[in-house]
N, C-alpha and C positions, 0 to 999 in steps of 0.2 A: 213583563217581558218585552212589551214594546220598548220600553228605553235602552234595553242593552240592542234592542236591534238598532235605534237611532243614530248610540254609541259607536256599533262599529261601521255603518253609513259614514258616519261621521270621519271614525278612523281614516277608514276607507278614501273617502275624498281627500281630507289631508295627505295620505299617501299619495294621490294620483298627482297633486296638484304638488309634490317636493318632489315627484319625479321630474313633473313638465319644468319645474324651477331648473332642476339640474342638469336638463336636455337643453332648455335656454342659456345657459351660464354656459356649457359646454361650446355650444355653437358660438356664442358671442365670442369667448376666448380663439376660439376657432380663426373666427372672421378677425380681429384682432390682430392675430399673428401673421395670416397671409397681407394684412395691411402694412402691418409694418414692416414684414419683410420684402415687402415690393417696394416700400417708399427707401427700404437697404440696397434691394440691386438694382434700381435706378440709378442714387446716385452713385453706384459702389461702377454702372456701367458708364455713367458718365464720367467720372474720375479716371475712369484706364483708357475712355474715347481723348480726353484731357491730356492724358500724359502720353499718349501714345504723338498725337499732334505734338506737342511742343519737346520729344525726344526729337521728332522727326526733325523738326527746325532746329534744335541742334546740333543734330548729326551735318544738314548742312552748313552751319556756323562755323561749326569744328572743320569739316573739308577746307572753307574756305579761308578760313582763320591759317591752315595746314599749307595751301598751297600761297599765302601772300608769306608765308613764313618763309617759304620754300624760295622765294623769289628775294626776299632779303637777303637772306643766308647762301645763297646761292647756291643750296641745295635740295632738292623736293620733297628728300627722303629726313631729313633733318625739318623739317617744318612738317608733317606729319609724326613723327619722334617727338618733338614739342609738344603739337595738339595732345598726343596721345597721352604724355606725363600729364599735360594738364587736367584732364579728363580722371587721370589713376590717382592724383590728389584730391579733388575732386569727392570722388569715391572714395575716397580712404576718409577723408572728412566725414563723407553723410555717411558711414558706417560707423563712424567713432561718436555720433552726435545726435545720429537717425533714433537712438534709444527715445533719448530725452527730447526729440523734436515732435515725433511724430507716435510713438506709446502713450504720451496723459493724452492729448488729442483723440486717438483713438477712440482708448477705451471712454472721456467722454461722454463720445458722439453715440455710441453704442447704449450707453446707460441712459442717455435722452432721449434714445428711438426708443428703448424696450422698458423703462424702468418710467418714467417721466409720462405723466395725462399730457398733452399736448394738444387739447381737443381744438384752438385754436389754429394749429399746424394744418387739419384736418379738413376745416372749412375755407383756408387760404386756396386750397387745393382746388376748389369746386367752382 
């Protein structure tokens, strides 16, 4: 009789110790994902700090690109009518092109943060 008691001892601990496995495995996935999804809205906060800066500088470019037009043309409102076409070309470009420029990139970068070990990304950081 002592063996089946050792048996299920035995059972017993194996259960405890594939829980504690799956409580570990859980948490590491866990810790995992908030890593990598901080090292996404990082740079995801840097890129719109990025783009937001360098819209700004061409909102001024465009102005002033607008009023040396204005001053050519000797009109003010006609050299802002210019900037503005060139700007709506522009956009009509990175809309017809935005697919292909900026979707493979994307997805990617995405498949490298969440798909891809990186474990060397990880200690550049520290």
């Amino acid at each position: 009789m002592s063996g089946m008691d050792e048996l299920r001892d035995e059972l017993l601990d194996l259960r405890d110790d594939a829980l504690d496995y799956v409580r570990l495995r859980w948490d590491s996935l866990r810790l995992e994902a908030v890593d990598r999804l901080s090292c996404a809205a990082s740079r995801a906060l840097g890129c719109i700090l990025a783009l937001t800066l360098l819209l700004g500088a061409l909102m001024f470019m465009m102005f002033a690109l607008a009023l040396w037009l204005g001053e050519l043309t000797g009109h003010l409102s006609l050299g802002f009518l210019i900037s503005g076409g060139v700007l709506l070309v522009a956009g009509v470009v990175v809309h017809l092109l935005g697919r292909r420029m900026f979707a493979g990139r994307t997805v990617r970068y995405f498949v490298e943060l969440f798909f891809i070990d990186n474990t060397y990304r990880h200690d550049a950081r520290k």
